[in-house]
Backbone as a chain_set.jsonl record, in Angstrom:
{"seq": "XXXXXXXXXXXXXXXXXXXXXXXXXXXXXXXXXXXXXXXXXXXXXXXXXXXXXXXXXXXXXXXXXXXXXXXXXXXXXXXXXXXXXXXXXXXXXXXXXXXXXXXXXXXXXXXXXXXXXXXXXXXXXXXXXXXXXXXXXXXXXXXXXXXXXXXXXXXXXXXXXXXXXXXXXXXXXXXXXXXXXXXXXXXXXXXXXXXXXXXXXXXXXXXXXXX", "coords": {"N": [[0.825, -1.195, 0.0], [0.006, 2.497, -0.112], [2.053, 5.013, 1.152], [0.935, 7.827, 3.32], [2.689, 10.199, 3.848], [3.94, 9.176, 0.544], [2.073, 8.963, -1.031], [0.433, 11.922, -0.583], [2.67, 13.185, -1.831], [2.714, 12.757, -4.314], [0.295, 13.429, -5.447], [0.288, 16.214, -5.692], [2.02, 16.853, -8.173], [0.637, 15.011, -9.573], [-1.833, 16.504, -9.861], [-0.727, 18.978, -10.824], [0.251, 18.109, -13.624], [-1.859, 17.479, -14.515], [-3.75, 19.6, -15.169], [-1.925, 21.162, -16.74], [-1.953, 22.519, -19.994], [-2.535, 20.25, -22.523], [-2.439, 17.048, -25.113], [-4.587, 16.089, -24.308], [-6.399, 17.988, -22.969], [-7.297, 19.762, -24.771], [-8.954, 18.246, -26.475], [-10.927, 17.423, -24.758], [-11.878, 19.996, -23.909], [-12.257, 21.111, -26.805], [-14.084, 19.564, -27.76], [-16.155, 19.63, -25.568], [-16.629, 22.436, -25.925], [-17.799, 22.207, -28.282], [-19.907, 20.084, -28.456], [-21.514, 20.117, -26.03], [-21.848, 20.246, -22.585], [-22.423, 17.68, -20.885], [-21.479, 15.875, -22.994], [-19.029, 16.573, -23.405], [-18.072, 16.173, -20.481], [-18.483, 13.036, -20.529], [-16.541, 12.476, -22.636], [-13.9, 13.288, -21.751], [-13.866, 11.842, -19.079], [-13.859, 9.115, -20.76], [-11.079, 9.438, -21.785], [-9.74, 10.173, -19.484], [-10.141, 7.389, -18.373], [-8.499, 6.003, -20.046], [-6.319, 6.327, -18.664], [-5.99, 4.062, -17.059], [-4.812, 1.71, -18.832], [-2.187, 2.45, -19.259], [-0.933, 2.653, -17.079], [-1.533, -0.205, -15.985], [0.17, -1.381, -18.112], [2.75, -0.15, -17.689], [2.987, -1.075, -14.876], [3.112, -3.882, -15.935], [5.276, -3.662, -17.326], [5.589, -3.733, -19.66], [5.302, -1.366, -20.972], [8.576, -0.415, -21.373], [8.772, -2.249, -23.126], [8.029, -1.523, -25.077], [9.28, 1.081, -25.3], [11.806, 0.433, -25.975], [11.569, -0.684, -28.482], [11.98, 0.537, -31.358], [9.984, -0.095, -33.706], [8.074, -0.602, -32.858], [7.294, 1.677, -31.683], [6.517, 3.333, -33.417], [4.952, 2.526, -34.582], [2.743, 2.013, -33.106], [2.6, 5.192, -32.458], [1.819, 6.061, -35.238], [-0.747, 4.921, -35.51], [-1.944, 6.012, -33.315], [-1.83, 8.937, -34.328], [-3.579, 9.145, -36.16], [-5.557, 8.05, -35.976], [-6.32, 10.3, -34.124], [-6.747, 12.074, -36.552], [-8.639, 11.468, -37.735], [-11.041, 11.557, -36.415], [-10.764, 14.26, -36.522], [-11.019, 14.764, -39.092], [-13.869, 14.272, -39.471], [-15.021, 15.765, -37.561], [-14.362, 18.536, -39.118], [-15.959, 17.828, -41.271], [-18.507, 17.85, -40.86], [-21.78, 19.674, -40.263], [-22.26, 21.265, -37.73], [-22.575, 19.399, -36.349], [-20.306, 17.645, -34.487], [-18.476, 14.656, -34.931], [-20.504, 13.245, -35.539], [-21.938, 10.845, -37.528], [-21.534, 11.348, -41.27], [-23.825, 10.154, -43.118], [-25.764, 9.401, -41.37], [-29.097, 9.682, -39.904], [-30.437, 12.07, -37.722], [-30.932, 11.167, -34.749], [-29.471, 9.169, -34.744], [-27.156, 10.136, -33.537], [-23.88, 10.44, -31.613], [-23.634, 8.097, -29.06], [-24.094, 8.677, -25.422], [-21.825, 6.561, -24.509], [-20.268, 6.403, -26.293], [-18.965, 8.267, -27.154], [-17.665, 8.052, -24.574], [-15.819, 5.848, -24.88], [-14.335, 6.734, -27.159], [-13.107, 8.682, -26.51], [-11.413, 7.242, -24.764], [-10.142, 5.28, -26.396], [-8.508, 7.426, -27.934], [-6.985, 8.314, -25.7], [-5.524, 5.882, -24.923], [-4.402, 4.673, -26.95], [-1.848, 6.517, -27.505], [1.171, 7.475, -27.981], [2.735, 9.129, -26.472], [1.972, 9.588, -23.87], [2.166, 6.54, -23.067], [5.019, 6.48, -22.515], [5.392, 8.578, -20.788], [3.797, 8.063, -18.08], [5.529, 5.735, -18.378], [8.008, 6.777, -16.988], [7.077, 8.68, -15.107], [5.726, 7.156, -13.271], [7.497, 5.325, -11.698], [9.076, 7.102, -9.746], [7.574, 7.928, -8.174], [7.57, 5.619, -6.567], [8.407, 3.257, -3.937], [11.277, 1.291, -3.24], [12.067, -0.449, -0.61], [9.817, -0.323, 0.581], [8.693, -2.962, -0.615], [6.501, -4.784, -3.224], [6.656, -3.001, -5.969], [5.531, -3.21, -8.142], [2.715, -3.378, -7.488], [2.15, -0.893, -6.19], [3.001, 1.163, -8.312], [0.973, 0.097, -9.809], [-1.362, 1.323, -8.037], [-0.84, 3.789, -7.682], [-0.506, 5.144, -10.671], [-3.182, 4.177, -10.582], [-4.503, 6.322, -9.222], [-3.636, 8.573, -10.244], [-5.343, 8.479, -12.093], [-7.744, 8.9, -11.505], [-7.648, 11.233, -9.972], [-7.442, 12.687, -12.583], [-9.822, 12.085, -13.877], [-11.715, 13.759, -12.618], [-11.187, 15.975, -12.964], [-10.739, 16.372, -15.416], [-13.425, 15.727, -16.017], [-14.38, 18.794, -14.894], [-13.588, 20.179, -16.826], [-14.175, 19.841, -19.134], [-17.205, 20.077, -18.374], [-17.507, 23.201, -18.037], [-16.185, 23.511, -20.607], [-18.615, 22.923, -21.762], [-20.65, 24.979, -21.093], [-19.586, 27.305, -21.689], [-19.497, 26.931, -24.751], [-22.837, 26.95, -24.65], [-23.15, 29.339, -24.744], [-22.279, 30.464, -26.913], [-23.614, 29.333, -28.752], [-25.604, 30.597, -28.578], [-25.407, 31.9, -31.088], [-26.282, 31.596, -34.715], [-24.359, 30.388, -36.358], [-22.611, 29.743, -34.844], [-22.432, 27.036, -33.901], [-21.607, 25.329, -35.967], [-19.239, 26.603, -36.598], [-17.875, 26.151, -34.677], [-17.509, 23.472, -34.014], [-15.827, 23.432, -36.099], [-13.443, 24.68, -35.204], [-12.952, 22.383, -32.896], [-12.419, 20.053, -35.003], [-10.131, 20.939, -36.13], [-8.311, 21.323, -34.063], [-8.189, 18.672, -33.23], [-7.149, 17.682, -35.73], [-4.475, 18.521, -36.065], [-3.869, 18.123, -33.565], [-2.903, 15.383, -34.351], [-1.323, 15.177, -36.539], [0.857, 16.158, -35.334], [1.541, 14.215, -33.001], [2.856, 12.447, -35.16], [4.555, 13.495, -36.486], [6.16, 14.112, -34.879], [9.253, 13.907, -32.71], [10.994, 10.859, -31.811]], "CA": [[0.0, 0.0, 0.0], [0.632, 3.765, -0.068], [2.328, 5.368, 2.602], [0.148, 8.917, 3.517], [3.767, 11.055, 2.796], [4.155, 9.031, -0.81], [0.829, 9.587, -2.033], [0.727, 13.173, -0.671], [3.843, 13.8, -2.431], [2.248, 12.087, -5.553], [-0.645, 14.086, -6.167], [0.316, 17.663, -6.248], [2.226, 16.903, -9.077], [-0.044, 14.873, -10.896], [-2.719, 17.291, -10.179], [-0.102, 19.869, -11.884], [0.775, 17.564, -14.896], [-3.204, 17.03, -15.614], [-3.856, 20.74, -15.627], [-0.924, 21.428, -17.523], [-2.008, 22.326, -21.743], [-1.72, 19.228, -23.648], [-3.917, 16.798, -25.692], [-5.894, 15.327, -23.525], [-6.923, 18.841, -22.596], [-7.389, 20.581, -25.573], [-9.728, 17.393, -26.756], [-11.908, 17.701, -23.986], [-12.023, 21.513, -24.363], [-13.053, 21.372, -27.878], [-15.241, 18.476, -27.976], [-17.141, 19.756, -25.315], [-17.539, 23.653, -26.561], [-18.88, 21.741, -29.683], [-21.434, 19.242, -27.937], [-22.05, 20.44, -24.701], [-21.508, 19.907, -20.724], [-22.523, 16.362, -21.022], [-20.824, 15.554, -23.502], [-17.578, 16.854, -22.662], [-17.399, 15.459, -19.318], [-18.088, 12.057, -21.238], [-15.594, 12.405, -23.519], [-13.125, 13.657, -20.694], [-13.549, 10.338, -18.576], [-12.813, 8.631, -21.294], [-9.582, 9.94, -21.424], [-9.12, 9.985, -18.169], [-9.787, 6.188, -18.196], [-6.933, 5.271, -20.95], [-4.816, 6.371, -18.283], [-5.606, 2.602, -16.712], [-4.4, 0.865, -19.919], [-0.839, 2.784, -19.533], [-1.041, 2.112, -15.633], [-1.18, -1.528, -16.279], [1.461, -1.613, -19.116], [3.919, 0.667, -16.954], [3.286, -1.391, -13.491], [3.892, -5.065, -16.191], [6.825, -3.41, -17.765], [5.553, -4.034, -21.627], [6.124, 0.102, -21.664], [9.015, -0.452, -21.15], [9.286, -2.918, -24.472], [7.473, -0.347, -26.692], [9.894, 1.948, -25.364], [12.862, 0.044, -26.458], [11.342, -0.898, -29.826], [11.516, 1.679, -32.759], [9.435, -0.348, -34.445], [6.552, -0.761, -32.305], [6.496, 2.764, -30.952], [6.153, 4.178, -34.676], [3.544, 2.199, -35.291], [1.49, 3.264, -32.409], [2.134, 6.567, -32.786], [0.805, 6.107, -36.428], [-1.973, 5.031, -35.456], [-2.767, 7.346, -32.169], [-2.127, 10.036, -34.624], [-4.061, 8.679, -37.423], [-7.354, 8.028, -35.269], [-7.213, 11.637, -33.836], [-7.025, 12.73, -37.411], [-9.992, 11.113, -38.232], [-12.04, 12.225, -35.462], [-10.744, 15.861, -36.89], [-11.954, 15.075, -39.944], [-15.506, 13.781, -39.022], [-15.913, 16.917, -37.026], [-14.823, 19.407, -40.074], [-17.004, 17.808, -42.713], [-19.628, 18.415, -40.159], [-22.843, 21.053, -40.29], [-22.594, 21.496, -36.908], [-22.477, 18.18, -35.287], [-19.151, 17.235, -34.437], [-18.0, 13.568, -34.846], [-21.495, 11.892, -36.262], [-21.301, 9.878, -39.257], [-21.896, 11.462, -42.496], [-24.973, 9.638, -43.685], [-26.908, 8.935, -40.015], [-29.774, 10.436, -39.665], [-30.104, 13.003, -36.078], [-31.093, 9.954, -34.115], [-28.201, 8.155, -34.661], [-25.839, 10.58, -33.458], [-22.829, 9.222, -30.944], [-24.456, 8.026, -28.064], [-22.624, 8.674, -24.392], [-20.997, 5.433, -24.395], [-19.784, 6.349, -28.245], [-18.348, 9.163, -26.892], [-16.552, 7.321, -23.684], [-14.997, 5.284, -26.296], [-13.403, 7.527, -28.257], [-12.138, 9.453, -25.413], [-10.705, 6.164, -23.853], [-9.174, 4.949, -27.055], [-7.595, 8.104, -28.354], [-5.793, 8.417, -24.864], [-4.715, 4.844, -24.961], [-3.302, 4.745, -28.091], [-1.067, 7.501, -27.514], [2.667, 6.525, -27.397], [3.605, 9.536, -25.517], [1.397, 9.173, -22.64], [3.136, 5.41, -22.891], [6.672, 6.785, -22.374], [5.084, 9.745, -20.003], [3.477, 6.788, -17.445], [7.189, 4.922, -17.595], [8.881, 8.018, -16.346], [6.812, 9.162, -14.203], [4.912, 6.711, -11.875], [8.122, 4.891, -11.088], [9.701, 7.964, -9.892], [7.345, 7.729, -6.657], [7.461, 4.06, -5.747], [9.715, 3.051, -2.976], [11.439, 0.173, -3.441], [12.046, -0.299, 0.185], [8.224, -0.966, 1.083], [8.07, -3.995, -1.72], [5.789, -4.823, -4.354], [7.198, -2.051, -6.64], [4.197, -3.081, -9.289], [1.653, -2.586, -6.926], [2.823, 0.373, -5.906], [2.736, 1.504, -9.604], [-0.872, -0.019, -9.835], [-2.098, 1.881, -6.991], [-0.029, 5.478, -8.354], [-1.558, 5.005, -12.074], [-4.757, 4.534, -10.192], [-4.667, 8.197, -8.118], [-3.343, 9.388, -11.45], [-6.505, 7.894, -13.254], [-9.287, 9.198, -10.334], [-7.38, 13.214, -10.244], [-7.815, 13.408, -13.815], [-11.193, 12.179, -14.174], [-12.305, 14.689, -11.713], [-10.663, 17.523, -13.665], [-11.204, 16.201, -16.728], [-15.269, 16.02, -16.049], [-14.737, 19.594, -14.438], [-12.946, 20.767, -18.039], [-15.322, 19.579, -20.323], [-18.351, 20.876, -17.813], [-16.833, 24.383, -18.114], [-16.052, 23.789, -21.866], [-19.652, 22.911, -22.68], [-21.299, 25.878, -20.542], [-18.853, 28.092, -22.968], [-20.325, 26.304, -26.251], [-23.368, 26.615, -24.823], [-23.331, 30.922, -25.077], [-21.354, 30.818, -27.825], [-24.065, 28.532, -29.724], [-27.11, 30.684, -29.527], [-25.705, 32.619, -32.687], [-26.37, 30.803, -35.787], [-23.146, 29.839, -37.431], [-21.441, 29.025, -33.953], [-22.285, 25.515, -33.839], [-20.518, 24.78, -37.329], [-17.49, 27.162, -36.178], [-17.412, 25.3, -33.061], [-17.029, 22.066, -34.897], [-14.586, 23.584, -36.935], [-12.698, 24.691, -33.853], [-12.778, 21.358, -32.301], [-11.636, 19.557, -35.6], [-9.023, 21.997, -36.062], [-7.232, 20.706, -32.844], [-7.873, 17.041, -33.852], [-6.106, 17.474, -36.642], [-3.103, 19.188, -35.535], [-2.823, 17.128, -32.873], [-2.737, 14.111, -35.003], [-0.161, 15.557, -37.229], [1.973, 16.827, -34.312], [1.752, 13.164, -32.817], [3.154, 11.534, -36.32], [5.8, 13.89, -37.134], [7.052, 14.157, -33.573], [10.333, 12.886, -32.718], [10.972, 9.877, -30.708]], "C": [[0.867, 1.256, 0.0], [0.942, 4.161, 0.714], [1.495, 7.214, 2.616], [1.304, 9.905, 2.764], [3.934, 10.669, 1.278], [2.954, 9.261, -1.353], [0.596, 11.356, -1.892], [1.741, 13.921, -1.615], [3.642, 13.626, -3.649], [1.334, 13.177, -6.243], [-0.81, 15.206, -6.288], [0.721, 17.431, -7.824], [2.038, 15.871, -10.236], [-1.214, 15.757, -11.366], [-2.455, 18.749, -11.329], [0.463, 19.269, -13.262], [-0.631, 17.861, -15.788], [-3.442, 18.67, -16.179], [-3.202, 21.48, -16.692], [-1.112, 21.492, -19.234], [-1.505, 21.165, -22.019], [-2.564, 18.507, -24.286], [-4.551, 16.504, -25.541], [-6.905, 16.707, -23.22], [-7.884, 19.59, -23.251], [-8.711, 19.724, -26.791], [-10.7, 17.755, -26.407], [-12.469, 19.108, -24.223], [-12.687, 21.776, -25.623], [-13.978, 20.256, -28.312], [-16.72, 19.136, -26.469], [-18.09, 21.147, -25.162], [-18.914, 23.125, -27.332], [-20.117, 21.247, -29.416], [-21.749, 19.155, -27.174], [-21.448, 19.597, -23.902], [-21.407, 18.793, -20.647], [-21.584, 15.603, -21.536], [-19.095, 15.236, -23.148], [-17.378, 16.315, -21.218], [-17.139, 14.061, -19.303], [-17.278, 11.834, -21.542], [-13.873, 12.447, -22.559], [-13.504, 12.406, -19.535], [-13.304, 9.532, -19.503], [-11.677, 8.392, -21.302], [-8.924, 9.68, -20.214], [-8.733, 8.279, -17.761], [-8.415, 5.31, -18.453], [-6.153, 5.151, -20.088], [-4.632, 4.769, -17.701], [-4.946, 1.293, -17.499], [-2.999, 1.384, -19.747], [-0.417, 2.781, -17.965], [-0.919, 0.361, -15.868], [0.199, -2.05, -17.017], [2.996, -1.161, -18.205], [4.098, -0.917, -15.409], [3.835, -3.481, -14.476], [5.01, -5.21, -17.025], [6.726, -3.698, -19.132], [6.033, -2.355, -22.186], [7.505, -0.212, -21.78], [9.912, -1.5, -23.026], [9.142, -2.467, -25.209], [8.781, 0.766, -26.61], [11.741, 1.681, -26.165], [13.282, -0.889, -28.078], [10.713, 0.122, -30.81], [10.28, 1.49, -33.43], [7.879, -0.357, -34.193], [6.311, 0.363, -31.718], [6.103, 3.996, -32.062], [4.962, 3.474, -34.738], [2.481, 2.545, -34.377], [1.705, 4.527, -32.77], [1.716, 6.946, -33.626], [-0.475, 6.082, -36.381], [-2.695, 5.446, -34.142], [-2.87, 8.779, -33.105], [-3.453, 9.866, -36.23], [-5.456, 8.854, -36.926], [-7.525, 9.491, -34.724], [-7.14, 12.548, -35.241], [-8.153, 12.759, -38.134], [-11.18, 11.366, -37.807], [-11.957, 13.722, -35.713], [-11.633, 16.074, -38.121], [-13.272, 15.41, -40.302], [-16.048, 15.226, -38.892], [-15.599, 18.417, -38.658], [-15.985, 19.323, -41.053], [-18.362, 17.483, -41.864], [-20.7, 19.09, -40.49], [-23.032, 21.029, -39.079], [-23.0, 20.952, -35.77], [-21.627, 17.578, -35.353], [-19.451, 15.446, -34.33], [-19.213, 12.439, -34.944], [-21.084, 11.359, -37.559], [-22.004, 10.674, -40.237], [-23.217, 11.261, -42.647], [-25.831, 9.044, -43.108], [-27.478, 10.148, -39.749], [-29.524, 10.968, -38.189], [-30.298, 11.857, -35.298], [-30.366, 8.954, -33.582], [-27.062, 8.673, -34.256], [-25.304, 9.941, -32.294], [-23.639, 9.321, -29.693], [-22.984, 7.862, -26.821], [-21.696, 7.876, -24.452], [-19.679, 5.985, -25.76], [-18.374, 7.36, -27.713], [-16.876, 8.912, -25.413], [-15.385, 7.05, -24.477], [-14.263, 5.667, -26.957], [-12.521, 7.943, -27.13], [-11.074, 8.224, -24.609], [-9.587, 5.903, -24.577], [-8.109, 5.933, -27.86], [-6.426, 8.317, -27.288], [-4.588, 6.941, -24.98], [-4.014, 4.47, -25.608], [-2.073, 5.447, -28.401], [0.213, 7.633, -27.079], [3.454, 7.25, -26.198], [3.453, 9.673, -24.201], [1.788, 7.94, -22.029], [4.351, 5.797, -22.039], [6.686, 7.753, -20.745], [5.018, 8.58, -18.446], [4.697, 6.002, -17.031], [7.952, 5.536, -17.198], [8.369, 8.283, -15.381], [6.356, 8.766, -12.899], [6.018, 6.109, -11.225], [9.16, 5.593, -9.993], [9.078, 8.416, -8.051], [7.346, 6.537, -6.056], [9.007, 3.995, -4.92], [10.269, 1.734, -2.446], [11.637, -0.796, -2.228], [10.374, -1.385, 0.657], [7.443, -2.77, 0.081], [7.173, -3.655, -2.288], [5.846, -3.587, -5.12], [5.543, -2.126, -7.759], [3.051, -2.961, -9.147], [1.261, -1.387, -6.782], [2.424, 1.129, -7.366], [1.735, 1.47, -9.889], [-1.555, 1.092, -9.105], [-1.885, 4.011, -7.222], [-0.847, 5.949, -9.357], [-3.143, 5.131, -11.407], [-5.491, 5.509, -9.53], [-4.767, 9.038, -9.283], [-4.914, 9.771, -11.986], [-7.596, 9.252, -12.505], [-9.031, 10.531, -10.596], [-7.551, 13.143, -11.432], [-9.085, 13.382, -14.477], [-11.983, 13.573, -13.726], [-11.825, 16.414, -12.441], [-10.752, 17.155, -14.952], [-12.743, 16.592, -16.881], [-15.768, 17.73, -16.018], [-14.592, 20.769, -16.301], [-14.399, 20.874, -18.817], [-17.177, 20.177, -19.732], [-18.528, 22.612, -18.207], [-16.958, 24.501, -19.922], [-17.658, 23.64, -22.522], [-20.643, 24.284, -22.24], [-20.965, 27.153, -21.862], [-19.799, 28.13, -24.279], [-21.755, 26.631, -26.052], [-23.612, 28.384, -24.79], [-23.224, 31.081, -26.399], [-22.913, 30.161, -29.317], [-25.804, 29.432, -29.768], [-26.702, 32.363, -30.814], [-25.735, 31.342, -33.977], [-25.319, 29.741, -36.59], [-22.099, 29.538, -36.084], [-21.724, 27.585, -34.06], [-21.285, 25.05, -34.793], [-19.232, 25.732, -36.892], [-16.952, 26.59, -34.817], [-16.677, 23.974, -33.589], [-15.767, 22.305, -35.511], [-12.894, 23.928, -36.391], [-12.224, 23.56, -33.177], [-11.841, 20.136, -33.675], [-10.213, 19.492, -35.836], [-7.831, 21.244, -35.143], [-7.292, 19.084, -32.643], [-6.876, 16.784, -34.609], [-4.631, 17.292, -36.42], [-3.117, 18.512, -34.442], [-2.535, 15.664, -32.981], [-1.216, 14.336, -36.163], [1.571, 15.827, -36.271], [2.568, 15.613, -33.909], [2.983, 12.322, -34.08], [4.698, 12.186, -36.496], [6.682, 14.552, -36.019], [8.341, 13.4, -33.328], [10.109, 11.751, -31.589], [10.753, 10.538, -29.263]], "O": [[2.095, 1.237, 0.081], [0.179, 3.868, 1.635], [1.689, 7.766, 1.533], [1.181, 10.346, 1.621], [4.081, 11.644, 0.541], [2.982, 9.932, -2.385], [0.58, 12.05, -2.909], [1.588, 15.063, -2.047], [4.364, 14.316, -4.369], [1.565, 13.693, -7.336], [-1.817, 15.61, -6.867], [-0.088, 17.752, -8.694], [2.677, 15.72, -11.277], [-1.615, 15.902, -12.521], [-3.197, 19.324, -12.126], [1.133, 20.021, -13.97], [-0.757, 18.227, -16.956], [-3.342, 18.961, -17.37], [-3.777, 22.281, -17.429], [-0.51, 20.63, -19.874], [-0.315, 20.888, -21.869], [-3.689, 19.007, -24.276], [-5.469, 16.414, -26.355], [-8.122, 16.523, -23.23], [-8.936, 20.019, -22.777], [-9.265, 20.342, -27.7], [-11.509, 18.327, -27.137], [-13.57, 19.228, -24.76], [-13.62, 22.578, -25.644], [-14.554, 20.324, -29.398], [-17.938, 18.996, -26.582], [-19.236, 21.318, -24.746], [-20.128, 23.311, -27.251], [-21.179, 21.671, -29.871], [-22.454, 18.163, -26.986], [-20.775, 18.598, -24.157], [-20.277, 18.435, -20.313], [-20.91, 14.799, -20.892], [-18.367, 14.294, -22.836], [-16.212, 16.027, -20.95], [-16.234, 13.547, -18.646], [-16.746, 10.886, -20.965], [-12.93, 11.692, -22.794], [-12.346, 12.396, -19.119], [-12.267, 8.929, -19.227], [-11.162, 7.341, -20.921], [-7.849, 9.122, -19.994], [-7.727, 7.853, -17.194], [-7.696, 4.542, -17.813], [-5.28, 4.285, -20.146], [-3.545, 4.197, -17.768], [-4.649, 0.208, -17.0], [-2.281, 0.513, -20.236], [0.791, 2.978, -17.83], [0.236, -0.065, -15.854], [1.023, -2.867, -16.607], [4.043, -1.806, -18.165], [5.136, -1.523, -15.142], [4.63, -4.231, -13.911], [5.592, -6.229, -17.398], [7.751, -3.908, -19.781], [6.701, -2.039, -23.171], [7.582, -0.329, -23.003], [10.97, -1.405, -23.649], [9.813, -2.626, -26.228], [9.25, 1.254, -27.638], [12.524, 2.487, -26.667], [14.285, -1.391, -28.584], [9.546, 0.446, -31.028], [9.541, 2.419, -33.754], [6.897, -0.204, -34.919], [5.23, 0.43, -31.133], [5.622, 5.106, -31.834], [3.927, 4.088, -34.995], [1.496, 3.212, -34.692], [0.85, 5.014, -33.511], [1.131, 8.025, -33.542], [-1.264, 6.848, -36.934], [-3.892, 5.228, -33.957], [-3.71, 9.636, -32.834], [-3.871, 10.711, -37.021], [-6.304, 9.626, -37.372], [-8.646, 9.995, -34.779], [-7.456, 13.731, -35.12], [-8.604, 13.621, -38.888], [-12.205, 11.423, -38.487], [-12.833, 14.463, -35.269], [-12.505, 16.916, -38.335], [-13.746, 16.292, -41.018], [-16.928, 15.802, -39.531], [-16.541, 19.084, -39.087], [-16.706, 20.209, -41.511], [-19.228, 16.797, -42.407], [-20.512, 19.187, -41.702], [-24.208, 20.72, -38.887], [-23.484, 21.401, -34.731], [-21.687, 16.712, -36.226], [-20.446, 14.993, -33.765], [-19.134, 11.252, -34.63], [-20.125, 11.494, -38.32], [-23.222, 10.713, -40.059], [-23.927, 12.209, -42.312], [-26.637, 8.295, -43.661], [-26.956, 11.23, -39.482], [-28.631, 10.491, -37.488], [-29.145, 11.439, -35.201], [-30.432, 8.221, -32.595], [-26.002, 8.07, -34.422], [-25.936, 9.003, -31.809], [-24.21, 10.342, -29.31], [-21.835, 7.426, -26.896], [-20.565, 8.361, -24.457], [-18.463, 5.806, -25.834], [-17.17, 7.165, -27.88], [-15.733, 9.36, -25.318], [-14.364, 7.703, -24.694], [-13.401, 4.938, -27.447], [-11.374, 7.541, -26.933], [-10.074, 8.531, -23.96], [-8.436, 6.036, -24.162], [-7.076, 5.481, -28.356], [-5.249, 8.466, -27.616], [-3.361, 6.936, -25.075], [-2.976, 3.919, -25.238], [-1.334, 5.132, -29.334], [0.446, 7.888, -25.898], [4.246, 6.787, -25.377], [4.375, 9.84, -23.403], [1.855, 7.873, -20.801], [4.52, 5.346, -20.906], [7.548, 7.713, -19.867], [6.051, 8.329, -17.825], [4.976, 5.648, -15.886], [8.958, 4.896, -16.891], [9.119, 8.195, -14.408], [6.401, 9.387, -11.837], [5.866, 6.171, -10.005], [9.976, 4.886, -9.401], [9.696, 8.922, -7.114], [7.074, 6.516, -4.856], [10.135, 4.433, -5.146], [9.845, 1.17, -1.437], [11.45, -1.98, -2.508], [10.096, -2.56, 0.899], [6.364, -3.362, 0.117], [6.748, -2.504, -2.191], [4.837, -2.923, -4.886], [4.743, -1.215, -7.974], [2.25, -2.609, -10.013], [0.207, -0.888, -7.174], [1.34, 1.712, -7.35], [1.182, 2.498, -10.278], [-2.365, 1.767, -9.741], [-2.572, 5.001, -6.973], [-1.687, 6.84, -9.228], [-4.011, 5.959, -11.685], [-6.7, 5.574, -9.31], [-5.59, 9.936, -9.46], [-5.458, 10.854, -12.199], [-8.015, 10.273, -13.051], [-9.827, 11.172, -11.283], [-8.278, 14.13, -11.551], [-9.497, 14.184, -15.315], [-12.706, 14.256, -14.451], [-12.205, 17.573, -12.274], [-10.887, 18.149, -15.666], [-13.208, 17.47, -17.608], [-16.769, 18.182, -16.574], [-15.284, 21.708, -16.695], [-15.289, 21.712, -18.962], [-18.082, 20.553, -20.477], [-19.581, 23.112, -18.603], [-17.647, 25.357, -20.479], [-17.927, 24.149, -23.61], [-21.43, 24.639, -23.118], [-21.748, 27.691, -22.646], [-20.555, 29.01, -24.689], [-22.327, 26.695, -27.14], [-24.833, 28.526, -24.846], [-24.009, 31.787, -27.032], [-23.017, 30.571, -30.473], [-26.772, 29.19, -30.487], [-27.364, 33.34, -31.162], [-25.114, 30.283, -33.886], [-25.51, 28.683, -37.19], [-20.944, 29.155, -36.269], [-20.728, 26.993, -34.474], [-20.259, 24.458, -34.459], [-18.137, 25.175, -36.98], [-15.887, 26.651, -34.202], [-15.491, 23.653, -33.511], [-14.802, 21.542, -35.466], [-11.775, 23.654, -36.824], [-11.054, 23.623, -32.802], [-10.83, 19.511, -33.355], [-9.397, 18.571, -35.8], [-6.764, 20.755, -35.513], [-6.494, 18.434, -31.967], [-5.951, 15.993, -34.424], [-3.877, 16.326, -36.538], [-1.962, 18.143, -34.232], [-2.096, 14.911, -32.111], [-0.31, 13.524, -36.349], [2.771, 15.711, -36.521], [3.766, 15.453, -34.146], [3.907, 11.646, -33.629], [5.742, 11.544, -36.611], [7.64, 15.306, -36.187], [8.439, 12.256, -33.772], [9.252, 11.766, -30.705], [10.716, 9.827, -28.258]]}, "num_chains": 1, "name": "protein.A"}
């Protein structure tokens, strides 16, 4: 278990990593101008979840194999940046409803879960949140107290909980925004276009990033 000083000492500065601009943020932020409060706090646990998929990997040391294979950490990052390019796309070729399908009627648009989902798997896929996770959680474990991978489990899992909680609060905030901004006419579709916008680019940024 955690000792009261190592987790104290833990969660200022994950609470200052989550806050910290980056793409998990800037997701949430423009996904939930675009489709409201709800939405966005959806979409933002999502995210927040992935972090348990790079919590697991970190505490059974497979980061640790991606990190030491060229080969396998291009190809995720191909395809973490590939899927948030596609979710950019969706939302440009929009009218004003970010990230439905093309040719589904209103009815069919992404339902909460749809929206979990995305938010889960764009974090998880994301090599540098991989690399981020093997730097950072081991950095409070104390080797001293045993089970080092528990320890890691239990870190990743504080990580996970503070960012949900500020993730939900983001995307609450970001849809209140969207939701001023949307009673002029042509904000909804510039919202979308806003939110794509930073799909894109941060699918491009991902790809042509260095190691």
């Amino acid at each position: 278990m955690l000792t009261a000083t190592q987790f104290l000492t833990f969660l200022p500065a994950a609470i200052l990593i989550t806050l910290t601009p980056g793409p998990d943020n800037l997701m949430v932020l423009g996904l939930g101008m675009s489709q409201g409060r709800r939405q966005g706090m959806v979409f933002g646990l999502g995210c927040a979840s992935g972090c348990i998929t790079h919590t697991l990997l970190a505490a059974l040391g497979v980061s640790a194999l991606i990190a030491a294979s060229p080969t396998a950490f291009l190809l995720l990052k191909l395809a973490g940046g590939g899927y948030l390019i596609h979710l950019g796309w969706q939302a440009l070729r929009s009218r004003g409803q970010a990230f439905e399908q093309p040719a589904a009627p209103a009815e069919h648009s992404p339902s909460l879960l749809h929206l979990f989902l995305k938010g889960l798997f764009a974090n998880a896929i994301n090599p540098k949140v991989v690399m981020f996770f093997l730097a950072f959680l081991p950095q409070f474990v104390q080797p001293q107290q045993g089970q080092p991978g528990l320890q890691t489990l239990l870190l990743g899992l504080a990580f996970t909980l503070q960012a949900a909680v500020l993730f939900g609060m983001l995307g609450y905030g970001a849809g209140a925004i969207g939701r001023q901004l949307a009673r002029s006419p042509k904000a909804g579709l510039w919202l979308d276009r806003i939110a794509g916008s930073i799909f894109v680019a941060l699918g491009l940024r991902l790809i042509w990033s260095e190691r």
